[in-house]
N, CA, C and O atoms as CSV, one atom per row, in Angstrom:
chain,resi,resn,atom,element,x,y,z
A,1,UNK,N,N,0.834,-1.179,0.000
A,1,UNK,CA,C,0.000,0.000,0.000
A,1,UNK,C,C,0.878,1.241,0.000
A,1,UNK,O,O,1.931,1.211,0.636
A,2,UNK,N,N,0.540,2.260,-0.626
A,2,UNK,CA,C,1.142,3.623,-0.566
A,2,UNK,C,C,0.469,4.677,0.117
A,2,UNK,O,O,0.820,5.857,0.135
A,3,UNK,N,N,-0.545,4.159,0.691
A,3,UNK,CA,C,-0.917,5.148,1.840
A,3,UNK,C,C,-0.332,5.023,3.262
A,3,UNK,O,O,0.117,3.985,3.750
A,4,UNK,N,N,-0.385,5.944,3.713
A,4,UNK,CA,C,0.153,5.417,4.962
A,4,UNK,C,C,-1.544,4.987,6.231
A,4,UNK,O,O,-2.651,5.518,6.312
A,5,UNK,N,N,-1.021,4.043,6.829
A,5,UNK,CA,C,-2.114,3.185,7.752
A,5,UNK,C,C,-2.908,4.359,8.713
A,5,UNK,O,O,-4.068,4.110,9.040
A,6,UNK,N,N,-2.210,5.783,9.214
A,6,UNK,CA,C,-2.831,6.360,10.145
A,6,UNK,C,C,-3.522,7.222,8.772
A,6,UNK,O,O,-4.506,7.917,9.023
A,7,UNK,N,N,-3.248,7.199,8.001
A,7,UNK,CA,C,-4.328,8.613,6.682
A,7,UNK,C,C,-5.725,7.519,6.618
A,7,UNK,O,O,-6.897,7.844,6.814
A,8,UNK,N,N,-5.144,6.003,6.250
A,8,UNK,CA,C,-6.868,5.501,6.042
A,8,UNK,C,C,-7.646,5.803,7.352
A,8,UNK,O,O,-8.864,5.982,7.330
A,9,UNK,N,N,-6.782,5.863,8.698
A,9,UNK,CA,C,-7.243,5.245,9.666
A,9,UNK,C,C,-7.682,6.870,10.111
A,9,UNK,O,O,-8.658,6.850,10.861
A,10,UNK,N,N,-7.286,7.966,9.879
A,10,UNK,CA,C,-7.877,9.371,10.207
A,10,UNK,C,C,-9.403,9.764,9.260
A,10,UNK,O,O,-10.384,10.354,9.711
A,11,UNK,N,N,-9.224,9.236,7.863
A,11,UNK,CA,C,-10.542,9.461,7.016
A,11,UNK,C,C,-11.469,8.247,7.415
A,11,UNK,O,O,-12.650,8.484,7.163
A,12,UNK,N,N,-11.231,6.982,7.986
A,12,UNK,CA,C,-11.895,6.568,8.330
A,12,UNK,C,C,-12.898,7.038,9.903
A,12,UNK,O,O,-14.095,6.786,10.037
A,13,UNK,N,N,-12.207,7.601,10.720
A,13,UNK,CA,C,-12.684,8.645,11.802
A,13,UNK,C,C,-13.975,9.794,11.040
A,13,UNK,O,O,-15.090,10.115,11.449
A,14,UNK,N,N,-13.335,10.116,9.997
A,14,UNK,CA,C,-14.198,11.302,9.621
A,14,UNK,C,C,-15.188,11.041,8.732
A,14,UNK,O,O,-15.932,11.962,8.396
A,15,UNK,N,N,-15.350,9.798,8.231
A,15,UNK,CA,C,-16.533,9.303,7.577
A,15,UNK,C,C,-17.410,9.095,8.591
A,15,UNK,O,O,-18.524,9.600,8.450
A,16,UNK,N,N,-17.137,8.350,9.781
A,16,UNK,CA,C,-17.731,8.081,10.308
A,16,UNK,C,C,-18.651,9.228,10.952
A,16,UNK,O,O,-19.881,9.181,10.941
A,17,UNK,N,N,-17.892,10.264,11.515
A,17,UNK,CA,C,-18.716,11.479,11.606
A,17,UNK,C,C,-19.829,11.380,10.844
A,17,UNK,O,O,-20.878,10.949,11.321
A,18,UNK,N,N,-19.697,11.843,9.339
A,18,UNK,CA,C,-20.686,12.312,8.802
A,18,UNK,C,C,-21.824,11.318,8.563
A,18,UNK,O,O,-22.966,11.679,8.280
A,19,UNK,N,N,-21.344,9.721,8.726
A,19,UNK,CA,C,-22.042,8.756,8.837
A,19,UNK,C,C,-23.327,9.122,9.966
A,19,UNK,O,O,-24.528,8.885,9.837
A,20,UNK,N,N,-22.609,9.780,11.098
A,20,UNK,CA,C,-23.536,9.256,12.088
A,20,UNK,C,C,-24.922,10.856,12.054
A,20,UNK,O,O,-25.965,11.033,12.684
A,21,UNK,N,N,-24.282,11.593,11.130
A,21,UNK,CA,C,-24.829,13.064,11.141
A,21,UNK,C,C,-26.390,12.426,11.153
A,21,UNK,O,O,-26.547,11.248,10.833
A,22,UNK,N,N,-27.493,13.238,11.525
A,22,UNK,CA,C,-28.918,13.206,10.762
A,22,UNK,C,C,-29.544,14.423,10.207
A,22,UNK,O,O,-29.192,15.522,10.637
A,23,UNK,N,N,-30.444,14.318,9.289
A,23,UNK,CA,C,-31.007,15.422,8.773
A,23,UNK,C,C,-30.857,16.564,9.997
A,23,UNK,O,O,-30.418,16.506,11.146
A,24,UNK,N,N,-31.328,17.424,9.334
A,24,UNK,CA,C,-31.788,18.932,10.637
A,24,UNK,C,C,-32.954,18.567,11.312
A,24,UNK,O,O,-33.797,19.318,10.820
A,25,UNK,N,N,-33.568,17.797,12.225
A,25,UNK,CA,C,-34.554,17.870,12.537
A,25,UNK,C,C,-35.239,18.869,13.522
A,25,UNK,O,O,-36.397,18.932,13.935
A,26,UNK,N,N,-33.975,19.733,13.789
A,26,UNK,CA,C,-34.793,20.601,14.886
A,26,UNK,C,C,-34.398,22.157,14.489
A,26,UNK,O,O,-34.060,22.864,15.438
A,27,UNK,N,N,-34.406,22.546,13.631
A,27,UNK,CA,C,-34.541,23.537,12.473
A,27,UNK,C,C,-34.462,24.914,12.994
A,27,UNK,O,O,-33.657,25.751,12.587
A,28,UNK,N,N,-35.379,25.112,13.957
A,28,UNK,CA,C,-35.573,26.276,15.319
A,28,UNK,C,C,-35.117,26.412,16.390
A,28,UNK,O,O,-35.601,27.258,17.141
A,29,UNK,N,N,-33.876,25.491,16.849
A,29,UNK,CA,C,-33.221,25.372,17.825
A,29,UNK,C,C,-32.456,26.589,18.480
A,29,UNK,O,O,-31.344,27.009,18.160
A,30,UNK,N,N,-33.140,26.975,19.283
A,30,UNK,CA,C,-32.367,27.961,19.570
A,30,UNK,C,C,-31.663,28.115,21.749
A,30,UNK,O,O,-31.142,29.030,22.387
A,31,UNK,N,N,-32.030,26.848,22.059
A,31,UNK,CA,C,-31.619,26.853,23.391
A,31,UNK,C,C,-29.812,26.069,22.998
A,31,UNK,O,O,-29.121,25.814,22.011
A,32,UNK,N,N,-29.747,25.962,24.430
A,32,UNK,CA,C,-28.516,25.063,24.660
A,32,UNK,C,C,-28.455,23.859,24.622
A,32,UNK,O,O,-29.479,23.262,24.955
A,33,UNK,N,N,-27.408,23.155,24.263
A,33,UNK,CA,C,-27.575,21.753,24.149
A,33,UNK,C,C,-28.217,20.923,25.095
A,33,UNK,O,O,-28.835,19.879,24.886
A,34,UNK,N,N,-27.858,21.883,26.842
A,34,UNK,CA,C,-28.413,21.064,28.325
A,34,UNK,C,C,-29.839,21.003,28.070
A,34,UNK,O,O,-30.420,19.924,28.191
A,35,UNK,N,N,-30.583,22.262,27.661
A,35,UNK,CA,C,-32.250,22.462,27.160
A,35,UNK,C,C,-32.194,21.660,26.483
A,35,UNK,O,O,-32.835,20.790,27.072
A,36,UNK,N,N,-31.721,21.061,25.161
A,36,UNK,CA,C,-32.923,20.248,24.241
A,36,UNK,C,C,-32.174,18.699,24.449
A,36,UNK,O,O,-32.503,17.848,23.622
A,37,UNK,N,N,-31.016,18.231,25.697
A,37,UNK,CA,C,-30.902,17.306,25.249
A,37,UNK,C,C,-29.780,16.816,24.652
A,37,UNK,O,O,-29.631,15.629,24.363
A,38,UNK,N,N,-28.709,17.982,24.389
A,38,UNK,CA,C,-27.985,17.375,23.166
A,38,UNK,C,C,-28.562,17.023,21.519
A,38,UNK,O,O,-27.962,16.431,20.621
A,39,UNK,N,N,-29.808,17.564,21.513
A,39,UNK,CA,C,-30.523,16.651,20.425
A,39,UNK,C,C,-29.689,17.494,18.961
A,39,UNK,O,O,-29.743,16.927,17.870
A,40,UNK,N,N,-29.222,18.359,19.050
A,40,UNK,CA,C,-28.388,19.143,17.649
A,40,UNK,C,C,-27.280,19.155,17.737
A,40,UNK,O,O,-26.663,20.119,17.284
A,41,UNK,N,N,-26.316,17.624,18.622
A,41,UNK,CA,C,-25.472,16.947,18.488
A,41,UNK,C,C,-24.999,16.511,17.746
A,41,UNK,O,O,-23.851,16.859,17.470
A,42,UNK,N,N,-25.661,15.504,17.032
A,42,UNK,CA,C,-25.712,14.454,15.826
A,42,UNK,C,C,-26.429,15.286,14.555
A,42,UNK,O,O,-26.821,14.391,13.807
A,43,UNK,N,N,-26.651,16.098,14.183
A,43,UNK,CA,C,-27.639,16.421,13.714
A,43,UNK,C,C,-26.277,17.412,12.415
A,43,UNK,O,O,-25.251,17.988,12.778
A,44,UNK,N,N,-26.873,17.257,10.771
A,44,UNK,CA,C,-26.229,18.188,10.442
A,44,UNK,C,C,-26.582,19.269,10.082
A,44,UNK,O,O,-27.737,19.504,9.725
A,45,UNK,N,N,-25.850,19.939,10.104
A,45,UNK,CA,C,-26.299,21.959,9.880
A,45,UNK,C,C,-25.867,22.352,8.671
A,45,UNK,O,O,-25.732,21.555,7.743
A,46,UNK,N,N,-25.627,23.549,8.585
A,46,UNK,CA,C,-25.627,24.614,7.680
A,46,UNK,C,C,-24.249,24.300,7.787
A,46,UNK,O,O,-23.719,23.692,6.857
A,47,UNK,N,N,-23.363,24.738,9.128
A,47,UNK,CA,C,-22.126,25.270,9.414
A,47,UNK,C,C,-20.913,23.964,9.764
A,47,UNK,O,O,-19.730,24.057,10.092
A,48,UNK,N,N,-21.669,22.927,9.564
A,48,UNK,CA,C,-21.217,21.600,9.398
A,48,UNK,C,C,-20.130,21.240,8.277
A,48,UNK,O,O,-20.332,20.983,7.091
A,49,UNK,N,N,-18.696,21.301,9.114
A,49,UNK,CA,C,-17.624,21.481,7.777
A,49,UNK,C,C,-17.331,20.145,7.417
A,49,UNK,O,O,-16.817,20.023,6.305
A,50,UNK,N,N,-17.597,18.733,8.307
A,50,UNK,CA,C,-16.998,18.403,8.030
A,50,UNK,C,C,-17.032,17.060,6.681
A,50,UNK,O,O,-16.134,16.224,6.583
A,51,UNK,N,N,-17.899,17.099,6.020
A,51,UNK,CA,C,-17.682,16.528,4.340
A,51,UNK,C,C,-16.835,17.702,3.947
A,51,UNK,O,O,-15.993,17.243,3.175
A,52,UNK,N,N,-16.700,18.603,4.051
A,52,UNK,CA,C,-16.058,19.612,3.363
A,52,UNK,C,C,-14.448,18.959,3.697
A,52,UNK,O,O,-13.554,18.555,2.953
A,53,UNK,N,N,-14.566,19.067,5.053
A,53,UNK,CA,C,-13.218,18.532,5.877
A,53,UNK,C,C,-12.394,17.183,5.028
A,53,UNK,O,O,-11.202,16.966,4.815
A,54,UNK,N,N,-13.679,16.413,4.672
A,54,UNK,CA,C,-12.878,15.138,4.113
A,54,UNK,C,C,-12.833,14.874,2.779
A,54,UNK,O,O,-12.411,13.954,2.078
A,55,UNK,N,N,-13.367,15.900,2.612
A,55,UNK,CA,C,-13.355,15.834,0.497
A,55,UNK,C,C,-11.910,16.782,0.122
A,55,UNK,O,O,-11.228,16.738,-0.901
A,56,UNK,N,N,-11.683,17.896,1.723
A,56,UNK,CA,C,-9.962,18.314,1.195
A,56,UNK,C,C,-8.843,17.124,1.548
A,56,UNK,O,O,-7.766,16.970,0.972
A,57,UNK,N,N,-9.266,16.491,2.414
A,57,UNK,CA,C,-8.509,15.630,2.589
A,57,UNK,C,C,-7.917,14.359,1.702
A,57,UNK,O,O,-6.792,13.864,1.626
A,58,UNK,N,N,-8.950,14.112,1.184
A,58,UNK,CA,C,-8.963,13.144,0.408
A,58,UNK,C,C,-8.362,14.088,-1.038
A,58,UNK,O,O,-7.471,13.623,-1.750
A,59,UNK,N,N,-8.903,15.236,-1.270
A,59,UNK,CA,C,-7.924,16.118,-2.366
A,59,UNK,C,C,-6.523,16.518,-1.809
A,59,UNK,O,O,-5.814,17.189,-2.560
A,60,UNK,N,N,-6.108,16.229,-0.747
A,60,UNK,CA,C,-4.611,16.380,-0.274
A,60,UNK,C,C,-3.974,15.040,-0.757
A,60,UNK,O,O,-2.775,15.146,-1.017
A,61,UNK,N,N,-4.444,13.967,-0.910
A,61,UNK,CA,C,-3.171,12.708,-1.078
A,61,UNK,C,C,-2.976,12.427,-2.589
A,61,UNK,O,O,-3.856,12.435,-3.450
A,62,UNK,N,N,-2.045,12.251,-2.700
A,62,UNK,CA,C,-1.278,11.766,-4.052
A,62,UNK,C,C,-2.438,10.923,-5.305
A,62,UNK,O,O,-3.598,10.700,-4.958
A,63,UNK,N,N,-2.037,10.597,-6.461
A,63,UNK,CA,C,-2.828,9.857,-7.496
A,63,UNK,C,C,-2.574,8.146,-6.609
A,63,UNK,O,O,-3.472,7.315,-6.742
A,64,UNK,N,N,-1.838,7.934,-6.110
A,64,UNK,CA,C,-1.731,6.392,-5.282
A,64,UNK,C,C,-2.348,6.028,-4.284
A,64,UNK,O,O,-2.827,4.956,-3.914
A,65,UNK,N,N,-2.260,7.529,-3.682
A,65,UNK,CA,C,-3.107,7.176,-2.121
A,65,UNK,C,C,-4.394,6.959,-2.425
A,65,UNK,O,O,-5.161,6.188,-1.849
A,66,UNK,N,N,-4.684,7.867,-3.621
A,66,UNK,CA,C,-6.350,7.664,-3.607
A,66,UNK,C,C,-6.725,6.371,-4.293
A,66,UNK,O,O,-7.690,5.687,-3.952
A,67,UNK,N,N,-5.961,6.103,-5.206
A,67,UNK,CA,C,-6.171,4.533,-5.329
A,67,UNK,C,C,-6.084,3.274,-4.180
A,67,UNK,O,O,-6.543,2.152,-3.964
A,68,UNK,N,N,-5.358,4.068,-3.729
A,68,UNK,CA,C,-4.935,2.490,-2.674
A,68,UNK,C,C,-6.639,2.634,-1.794
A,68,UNK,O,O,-7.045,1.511,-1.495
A,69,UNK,N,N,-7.758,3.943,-1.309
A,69,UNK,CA,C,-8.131,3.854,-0.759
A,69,UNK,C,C,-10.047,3.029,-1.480
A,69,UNK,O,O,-11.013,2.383,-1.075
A,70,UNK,N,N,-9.437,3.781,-2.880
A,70,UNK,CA,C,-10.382,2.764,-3.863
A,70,UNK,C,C,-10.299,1.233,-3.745
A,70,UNK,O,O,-11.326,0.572,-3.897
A,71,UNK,N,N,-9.287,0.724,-3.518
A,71,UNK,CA,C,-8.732,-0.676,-3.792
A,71,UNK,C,C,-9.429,-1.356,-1.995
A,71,UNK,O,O,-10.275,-2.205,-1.711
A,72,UNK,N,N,-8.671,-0.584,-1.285
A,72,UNK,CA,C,-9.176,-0.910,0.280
A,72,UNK,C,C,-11.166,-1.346,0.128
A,72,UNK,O,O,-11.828,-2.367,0.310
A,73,UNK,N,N,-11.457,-0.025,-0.263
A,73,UNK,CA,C,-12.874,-0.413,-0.145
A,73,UNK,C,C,-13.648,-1.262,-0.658
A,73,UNK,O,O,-14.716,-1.659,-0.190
A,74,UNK,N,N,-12.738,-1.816,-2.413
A,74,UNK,CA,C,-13.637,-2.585,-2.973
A,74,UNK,C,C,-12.944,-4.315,-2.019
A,74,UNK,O,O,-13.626,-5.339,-1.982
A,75,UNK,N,N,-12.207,-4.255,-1.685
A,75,UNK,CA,C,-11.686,-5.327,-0.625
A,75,UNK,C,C,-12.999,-5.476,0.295
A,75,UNK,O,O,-13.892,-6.321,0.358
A,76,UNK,N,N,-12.693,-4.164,1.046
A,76,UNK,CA,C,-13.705,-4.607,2.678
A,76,UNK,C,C,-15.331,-4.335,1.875
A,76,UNK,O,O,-16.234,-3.824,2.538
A,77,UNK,N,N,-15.530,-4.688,0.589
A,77,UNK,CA,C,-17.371,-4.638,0.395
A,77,UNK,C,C,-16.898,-5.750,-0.381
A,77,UNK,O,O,-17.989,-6.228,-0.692
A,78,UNK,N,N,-16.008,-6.532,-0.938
A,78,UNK,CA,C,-16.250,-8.084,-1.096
A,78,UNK,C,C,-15.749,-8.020,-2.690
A,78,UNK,O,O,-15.584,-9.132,-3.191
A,79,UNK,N,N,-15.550,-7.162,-3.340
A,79,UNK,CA,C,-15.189,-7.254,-4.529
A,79,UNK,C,C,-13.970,-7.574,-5.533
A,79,UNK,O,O,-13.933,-7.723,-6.754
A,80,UNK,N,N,-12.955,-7.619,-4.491
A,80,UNK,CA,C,-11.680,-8.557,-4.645
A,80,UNK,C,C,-11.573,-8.875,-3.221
A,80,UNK,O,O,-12.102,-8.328,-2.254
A,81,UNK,N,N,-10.325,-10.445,-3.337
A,81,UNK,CA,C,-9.980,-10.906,-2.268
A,81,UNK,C,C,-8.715,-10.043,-2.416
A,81,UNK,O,O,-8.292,-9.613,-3.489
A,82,UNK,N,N,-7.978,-9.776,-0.798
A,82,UNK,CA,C,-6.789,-9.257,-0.671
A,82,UNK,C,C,-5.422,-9.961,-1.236
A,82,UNK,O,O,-4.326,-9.600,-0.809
A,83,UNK,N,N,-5.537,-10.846,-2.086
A,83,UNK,CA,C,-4.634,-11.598,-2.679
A,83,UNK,C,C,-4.622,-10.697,-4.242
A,83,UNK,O,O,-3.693,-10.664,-5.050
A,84,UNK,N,N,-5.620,-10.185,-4.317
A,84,UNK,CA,C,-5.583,-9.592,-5.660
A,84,UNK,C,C,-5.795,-8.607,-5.834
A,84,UNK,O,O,-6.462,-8.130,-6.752
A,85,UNK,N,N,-4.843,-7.668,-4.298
A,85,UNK,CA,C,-4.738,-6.321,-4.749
A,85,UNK,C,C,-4.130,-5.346,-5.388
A,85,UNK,O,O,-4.101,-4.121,-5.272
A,86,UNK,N,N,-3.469,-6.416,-6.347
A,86,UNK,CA,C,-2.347,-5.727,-7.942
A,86,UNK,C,C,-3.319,-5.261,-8.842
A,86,UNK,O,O,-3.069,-4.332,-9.611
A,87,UNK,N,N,-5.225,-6.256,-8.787
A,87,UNK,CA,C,-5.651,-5.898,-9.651
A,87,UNK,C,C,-7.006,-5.206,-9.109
A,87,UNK,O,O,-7.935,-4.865,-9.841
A,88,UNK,N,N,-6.973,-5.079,-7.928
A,88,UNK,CA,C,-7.790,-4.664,-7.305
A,88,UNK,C,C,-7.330,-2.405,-8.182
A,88,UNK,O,O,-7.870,-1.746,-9.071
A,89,UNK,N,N,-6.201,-2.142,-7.275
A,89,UNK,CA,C,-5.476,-1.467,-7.903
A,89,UNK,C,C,-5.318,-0.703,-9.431
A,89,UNK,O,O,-5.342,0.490,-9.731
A,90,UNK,N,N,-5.127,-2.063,-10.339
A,90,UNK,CA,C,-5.249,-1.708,-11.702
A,90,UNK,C,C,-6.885,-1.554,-12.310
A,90,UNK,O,O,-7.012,-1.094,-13.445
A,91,UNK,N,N,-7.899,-1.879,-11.664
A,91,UNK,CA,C,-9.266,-1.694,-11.661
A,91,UNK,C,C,-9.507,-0.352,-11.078
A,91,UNK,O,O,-10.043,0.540,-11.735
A,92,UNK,N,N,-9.282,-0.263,-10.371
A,92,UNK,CA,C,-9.124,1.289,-9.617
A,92,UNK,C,C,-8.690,2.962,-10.700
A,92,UNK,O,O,-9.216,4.073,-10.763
A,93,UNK,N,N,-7.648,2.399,-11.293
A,93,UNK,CA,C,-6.892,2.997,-11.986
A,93,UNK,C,C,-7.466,3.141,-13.244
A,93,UNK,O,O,-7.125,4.156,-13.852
A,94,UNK,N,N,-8.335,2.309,-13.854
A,94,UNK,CA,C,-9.055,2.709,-15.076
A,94,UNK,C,C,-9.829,3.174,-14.944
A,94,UNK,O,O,-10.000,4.172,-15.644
A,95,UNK,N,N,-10.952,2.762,-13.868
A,95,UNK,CA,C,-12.195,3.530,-13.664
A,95,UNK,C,C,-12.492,4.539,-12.894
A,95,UNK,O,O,-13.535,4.958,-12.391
A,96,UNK,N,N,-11.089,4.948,-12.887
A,96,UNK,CA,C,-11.163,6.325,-12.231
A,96,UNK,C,C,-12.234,7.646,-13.003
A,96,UNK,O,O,-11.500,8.330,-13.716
A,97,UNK,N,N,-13.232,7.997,-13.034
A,97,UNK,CA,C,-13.860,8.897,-13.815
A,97,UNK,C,C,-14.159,10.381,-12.972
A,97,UNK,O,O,-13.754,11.519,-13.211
A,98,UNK,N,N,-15.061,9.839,-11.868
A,98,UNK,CA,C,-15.440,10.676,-10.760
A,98,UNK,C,C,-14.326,11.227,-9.769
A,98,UNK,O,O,-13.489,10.404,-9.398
A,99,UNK,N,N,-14.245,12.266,-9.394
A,99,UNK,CA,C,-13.126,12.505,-8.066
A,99,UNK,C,C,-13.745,12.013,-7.063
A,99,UNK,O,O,-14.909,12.216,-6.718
A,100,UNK,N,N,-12.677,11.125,-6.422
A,100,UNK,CA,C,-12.345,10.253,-5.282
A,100,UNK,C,C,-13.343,10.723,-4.374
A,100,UNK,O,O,-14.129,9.842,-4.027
A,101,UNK,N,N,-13.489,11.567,-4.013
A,101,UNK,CA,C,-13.855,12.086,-2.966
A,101,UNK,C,C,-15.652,11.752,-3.175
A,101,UNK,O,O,-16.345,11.488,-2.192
A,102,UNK,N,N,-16.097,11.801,-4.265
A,102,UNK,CA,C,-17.271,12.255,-5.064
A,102,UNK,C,C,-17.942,10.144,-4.788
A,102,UNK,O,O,-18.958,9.604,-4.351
A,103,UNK,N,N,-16.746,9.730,-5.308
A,103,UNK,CA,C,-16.829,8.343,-5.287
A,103,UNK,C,C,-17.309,8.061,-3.942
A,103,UNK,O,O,-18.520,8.017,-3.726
A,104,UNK,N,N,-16.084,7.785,-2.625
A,104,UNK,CA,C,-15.999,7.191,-2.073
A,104,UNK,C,C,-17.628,8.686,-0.974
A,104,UNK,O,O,-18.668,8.237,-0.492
A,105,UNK,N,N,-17.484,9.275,-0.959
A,105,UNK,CA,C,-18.183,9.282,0.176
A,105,UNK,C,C,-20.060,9.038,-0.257
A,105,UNK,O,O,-20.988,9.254,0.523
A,106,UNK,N,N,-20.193,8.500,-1.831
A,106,UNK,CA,C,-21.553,8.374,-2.250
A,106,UNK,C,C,-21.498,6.667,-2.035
A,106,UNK,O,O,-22.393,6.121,-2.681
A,107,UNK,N,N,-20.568,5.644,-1.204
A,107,UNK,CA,C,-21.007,4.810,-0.983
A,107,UNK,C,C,-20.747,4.668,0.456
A,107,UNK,O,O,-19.783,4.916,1.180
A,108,UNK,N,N,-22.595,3.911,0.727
A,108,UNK,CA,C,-22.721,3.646,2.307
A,108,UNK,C,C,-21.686,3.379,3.291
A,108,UNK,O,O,-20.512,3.028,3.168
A,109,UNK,N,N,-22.438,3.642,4.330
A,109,UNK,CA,C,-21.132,2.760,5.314
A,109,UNK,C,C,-19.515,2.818,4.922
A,109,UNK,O,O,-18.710,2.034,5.424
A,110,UNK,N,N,-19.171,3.761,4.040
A,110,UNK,CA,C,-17.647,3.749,3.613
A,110,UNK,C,C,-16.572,3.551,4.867
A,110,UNK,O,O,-15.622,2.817,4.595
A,111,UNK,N,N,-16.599,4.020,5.981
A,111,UNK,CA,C,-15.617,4.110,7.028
A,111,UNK,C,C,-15.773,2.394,7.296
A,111,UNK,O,O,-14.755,1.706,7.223
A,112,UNK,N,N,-17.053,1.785,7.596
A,112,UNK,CA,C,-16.845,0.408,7.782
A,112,UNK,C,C,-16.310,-0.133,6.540
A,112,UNK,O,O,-15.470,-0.948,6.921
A,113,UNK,N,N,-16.323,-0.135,5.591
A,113,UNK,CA,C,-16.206,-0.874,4.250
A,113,UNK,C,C,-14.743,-0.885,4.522
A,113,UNK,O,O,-14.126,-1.919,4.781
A,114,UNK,N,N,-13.906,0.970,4.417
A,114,UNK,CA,C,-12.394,0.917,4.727
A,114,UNK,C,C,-11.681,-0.448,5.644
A,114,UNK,O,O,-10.828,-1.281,5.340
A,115,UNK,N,N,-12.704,-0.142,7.225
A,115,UNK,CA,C,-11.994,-0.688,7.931
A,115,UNK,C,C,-12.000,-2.544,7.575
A,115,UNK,O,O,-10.932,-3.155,7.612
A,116,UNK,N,N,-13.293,-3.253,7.253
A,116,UNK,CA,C,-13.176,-4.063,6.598
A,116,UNK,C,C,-12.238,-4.452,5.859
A,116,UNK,O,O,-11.897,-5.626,6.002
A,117,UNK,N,N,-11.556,-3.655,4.891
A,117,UNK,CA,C,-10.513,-3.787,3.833
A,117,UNK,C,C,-9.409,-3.849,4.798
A,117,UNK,O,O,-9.031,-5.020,4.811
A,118,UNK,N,N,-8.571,-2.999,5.778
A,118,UNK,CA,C,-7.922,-2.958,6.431
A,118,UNK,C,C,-7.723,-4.482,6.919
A,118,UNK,O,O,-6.749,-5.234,6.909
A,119,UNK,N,N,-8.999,-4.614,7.330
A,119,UNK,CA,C,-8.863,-6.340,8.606
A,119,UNK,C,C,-8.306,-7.221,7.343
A,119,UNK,O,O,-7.301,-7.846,7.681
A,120,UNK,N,N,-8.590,-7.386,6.319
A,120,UNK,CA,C,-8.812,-8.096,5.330
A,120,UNK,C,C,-7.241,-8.390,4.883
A,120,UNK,O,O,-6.608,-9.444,4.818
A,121,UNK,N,N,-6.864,-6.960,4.592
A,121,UNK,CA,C,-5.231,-6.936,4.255
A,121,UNK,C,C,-4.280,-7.031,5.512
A,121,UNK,O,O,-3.199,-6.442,5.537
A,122,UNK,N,N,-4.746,-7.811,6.556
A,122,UNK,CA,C,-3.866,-7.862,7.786
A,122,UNK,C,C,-3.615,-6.623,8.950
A,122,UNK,O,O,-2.981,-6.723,10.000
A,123,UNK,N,N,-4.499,-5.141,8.275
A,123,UNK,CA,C,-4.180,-3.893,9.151
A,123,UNK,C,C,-5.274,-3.844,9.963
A,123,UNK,O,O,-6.178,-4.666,10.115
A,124,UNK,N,N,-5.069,-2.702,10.504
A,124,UNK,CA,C,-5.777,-2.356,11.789
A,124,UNK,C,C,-5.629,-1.006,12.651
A,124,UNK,O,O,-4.595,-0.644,13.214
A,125,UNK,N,N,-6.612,-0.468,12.647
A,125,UNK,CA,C,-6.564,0.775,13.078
A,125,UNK,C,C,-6.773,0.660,14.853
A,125,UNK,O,O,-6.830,1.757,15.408
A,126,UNK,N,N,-6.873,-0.416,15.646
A,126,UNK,CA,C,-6.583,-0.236,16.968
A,126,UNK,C,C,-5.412,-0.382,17.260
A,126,UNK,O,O,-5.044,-0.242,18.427
C-alpha cells in the first residue's frame, strides 16, 4: 500500500462522523444543548464542515493514495480478495472517472467498508 495506515485510519474517523450526522430535525433550535438534550449533536447543519473537511482531505493525497483507498474499499465490500490487490489497484486505476472524494463518500457505510478492507489486508486501526 502507498498510503500510509494512520491517513486511512484518520478518514476513516471522519466518515464516520458524517455517517452518524442526521437530517436537521430541529430547524428552530435555539436553546442550549443542556435544554434540548444534546438533540443538535448528531444532527447536520448549515455550518457543518466536516464533508467539506474530508473531500480536502482526500484532495490532499497523491494519485496512489487515492487509489490504494479505492482498492481498500472494494476489498472490505467483497469485490476482490486481498490476494488480488495488484488488480484490485489496476481496476481502480481505469475507472477512475469521478473525483475520489465524489466516489468514495456516495457509498454507504464507507468508514466500515475501509476498515473491513484494512482487517482483510492484515491492518488495523486499533
Amino acid at each position: 500500500m502507498d498510503i500510509a495506515l494512520d491517513k486511512v485510519c484518520e478518514l476513516i474517523l471522519r466518515v464516520r462522523e458524517i455517517d452518524v450526522k442526521e437530517g436537521d430535525t430541529d430547524p428552530d433550535s435555539g436553546s442550549n444543548p443542556t435544554d434540548d438534550g444534546a438533540a443538535d449533536v448528531l444532527m447536520a447543519g448549515a455550518d457543518d464542515a466536516t464533508e467539506e473537511e474530508v473531500r480536502e482531505f482526500i484532495a490532499g493525497l497523491n494519485d496512489d493514495e487515492r487509489t490504494d483507498l479505492v482498492a481498500i474499499t472494494w476489498i472490505g465490500r467483497g469485490d476482490f480478495e486481498p490476494e488480488e490487490w495488484g488488480e484490485a489497484l489496476r481496476t481502480a486505476r481505469e475507472r477512475a472517472t469521478l473525483s475520489t472524494a465524489d466516489y468514495l463518500l456516495g457509498i454507504p457505510n464507507i468508514g466500515d467498508l475501509l476498515d473491513e478492507g484494512l482487517a482483510a489486508l492484515g491492518r488495523s486501526c486499533a
